[in-house]
C-alpha positions, -999 to +999 in steps of 0.1 A: +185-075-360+162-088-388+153-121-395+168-122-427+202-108-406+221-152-413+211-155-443+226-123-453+257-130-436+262-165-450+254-145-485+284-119-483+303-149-465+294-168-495+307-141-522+336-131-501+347-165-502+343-173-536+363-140-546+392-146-528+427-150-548+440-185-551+471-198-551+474-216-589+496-247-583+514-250-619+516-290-621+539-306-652+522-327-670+530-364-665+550-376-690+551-417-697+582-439-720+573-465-743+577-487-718+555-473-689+529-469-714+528-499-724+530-517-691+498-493-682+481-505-713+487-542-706+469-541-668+431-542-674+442-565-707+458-595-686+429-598-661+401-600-694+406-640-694+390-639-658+353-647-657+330-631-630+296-642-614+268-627-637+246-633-607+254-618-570+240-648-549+265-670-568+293-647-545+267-650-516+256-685-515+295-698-510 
């Protein structure tokens, strides 16, 4: 054996890998109503009133 022999074998195992057939998972698309959509939309809207610490040690110090 040659001391290149792993390297090599993770080289073919590499190729061999990558070329292998795949199974395609055919997915349908999400579809939203009105409704969904707009309950979606109105989540990061309702919590834009709250205010957040601009400082971390405000968080720490309590």
């Amino acid at each position: 054996m040659t001391k290149n022999s792993p390297t090599i074998f993770l080289l073919i195992l590499l190729f061999w890998g990558c070329n292998s057939p795949t199974n395609e998972i055919h997915e349908e698309p999400i579809r939203l109503t009105l409704s969904e959509a707009n309950r979606l939309a109105e989540l990061p809207l309702s919590c834009m009133h709250v205010e957040y610490p601009n400082k971390l040690n405000q968080t720490l110090a309590d």
